[in-house]
C-alpha positions as CSV (number, residue, x, y, z in Angstrom):
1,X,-9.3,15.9,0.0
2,X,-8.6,14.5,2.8
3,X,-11.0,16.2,5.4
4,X,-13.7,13.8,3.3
5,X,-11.7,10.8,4.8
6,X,-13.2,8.5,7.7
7,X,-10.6,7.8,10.4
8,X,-10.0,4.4,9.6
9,X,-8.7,5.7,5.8
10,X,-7.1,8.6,7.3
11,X,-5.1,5.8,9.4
12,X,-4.5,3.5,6.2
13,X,-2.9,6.4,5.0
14,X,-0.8,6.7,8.3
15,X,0.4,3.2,7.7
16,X,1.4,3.5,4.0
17,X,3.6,6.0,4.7
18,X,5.0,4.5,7.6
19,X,5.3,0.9,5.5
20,X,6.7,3.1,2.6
21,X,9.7,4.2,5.3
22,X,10.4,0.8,6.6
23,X,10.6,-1.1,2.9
24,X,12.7,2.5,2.1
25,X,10.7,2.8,-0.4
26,X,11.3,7.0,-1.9
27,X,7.5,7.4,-2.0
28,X,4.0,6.2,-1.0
29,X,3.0,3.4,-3.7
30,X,-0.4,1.4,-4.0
31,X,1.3,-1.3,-2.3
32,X,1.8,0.2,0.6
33,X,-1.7,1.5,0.7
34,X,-2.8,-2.0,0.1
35,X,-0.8,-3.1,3.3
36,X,-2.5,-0.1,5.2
37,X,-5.5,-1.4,4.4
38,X,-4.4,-4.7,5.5
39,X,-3.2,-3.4,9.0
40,X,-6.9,-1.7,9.7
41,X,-9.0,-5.3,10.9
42,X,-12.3,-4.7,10.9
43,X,-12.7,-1.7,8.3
44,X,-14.9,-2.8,5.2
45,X,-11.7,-2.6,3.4
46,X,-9.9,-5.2,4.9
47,X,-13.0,-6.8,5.6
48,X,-13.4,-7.2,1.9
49,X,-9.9,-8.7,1.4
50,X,-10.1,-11.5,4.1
51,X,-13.5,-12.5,2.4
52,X,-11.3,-12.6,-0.9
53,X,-8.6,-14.3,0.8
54,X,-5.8,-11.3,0.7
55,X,-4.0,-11.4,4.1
56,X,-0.6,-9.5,4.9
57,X,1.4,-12.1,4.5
58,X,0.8,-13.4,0.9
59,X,0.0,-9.5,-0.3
60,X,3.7,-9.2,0.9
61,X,5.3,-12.1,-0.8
62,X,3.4,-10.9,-3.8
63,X,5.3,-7.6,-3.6
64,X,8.3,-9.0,-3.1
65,X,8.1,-11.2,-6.0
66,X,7.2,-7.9,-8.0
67,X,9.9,-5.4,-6.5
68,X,12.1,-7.2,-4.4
69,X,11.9,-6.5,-0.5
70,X,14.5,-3.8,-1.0
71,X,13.0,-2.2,-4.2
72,X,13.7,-2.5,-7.6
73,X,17.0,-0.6,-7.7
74,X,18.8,-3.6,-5.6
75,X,17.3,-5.8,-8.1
76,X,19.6,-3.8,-10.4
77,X,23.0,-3.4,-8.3
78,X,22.8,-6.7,-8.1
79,X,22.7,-7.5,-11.9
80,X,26.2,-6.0,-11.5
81,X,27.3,-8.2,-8.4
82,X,26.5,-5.8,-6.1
83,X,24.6,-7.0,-2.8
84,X,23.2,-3.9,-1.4
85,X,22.4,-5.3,1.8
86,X,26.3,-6.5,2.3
87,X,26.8,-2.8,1.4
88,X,24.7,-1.6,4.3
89,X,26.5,-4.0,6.2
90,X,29.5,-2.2,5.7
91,X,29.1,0.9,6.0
92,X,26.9,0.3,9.9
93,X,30.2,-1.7,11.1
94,X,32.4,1.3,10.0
95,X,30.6,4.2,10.6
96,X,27.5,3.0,13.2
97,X,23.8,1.6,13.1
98,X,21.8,3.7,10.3
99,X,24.6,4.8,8.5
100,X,23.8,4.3,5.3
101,X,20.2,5.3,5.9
102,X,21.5,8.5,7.3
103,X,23.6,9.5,4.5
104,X,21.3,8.2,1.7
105,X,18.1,8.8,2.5
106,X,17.1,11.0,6.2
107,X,13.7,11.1,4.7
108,X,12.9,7.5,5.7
109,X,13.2,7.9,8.8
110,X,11.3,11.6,9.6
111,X,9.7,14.0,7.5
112,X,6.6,13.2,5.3
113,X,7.1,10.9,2.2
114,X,4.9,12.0,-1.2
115,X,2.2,9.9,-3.0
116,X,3.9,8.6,-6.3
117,X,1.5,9.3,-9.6
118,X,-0.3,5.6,-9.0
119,X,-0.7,6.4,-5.5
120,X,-2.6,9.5,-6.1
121,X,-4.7,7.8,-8.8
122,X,-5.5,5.2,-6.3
123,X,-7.0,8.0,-3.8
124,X,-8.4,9.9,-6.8
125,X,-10.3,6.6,-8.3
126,X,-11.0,6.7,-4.3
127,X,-12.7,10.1,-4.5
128,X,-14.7,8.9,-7.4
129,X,-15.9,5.9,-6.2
130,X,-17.7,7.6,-3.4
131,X,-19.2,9.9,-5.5
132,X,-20.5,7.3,-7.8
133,X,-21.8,5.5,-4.8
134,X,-23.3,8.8,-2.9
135,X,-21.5,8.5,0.0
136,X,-20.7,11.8,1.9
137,X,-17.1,9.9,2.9
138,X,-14.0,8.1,1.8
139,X,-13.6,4.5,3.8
140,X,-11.2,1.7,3.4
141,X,-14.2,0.6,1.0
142,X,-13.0,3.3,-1.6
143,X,-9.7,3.0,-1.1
144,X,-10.0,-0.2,-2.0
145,X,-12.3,0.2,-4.6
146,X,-9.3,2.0,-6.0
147,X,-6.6,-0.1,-5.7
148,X,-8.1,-2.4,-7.8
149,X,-7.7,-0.8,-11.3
150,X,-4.6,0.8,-12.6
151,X,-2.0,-1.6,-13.5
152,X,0.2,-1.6,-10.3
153,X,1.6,-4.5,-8.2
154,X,-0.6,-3.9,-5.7
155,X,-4.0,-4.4,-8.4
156,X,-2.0,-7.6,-9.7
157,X,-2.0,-9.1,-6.0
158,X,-5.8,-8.4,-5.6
159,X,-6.5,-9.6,-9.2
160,X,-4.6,-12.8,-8.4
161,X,-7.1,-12.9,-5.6
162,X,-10.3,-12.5,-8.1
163,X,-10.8,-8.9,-6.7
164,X,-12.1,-7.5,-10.2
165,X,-13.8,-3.4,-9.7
166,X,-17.3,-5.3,-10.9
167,X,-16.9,-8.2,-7.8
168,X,-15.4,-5.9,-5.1
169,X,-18.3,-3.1,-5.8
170,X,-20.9,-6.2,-5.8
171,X,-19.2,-7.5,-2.6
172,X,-19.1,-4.1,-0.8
173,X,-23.4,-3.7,-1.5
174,X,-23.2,-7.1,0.4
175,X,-21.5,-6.4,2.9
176,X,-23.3,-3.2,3.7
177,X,-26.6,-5.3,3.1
178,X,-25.7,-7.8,6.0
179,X,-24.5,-4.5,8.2
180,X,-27.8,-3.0,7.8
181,X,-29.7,-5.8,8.5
């Protein structure tokens, strides 16, 4: 599937799973495709969500709000008065800087991270959006395309942003419009 990819969606991908590793996130979500897309400037994808007013900054307070910076799971240690980043504390002053990433988790830091079920809807729905439109190619365009209809975080953020499938498809024929003209 990917061979169809331009280079610009090929490198969103890059970036999601490099985002996934540094919010140690197990797998590649939506939301970290969305901030892919965000971290591409000048792509029709990101060019579509500065037009809707979706920057990296509020798309990552959103997902905070959502999951928490450190993922759902410290939400819930900390239900039980655990503070998993005073934990990580810990165990770096007694046993060294990554620690606790080390022991936990070595796949954050090397080795390739897998596409969680929502993710690979998001680049399926991808797929299909350049078919429907008769492009030869996946772009930031159809990944964005997307992003904007299962029920994930990331589709709440660009709903909250009036990115509905019917406006960002009408948007993207504009923008192509003004590009060939």
């Amino acid at each position: 599937m990917f061979e169809r990819f331009t280079d610009e969606a090929r490198r969103v991908v890059v970036l999601a799973q490099e985002i996934a590793r540094i919010r140690r996130a197990p797998r590649i979500g939506p939301e970290h495709l969305l901030l892919g897309l965000l971290r591409c400037p000048g792509t029709p994808g990101e060019e579509l969500l500065a037009a809707a007013g979706v920057d990296t900054r509020a798309a990552e307070r959103a997902l905070d709000r959502t999951a928490g910076p450190a993922g759902p799971d410290a939400d819930a240690l900390a239900t039980l008065g655990i503070d998993l980043d005073a934990v990580r504390r810990a165990a770096e002053r007694s046993f060294g800087a990554g620690a606790f990433d080390r022991a936990s988790r070595g796949r954050w830091r090397s080795g390739h991270l897998r596409f969680d079920r929502a993710a690979k809807t998001v680049l399926e729905l991808a797929l299909r959006e350049a078919v429907r439109r008769g492009d030869r190619f996946i772009g930031t365009e159809h990944v964005l395309l997307g992003l904007v209809r299962p029920d994930t975080a990331a589709s709440r953020v660009l709903d909250e942003a009036g990115m509905t499938l019917y406006r960002t498809r009408r948007a993207l024929d504009e923008l192509r419009g003004r590009r060939a003209g």
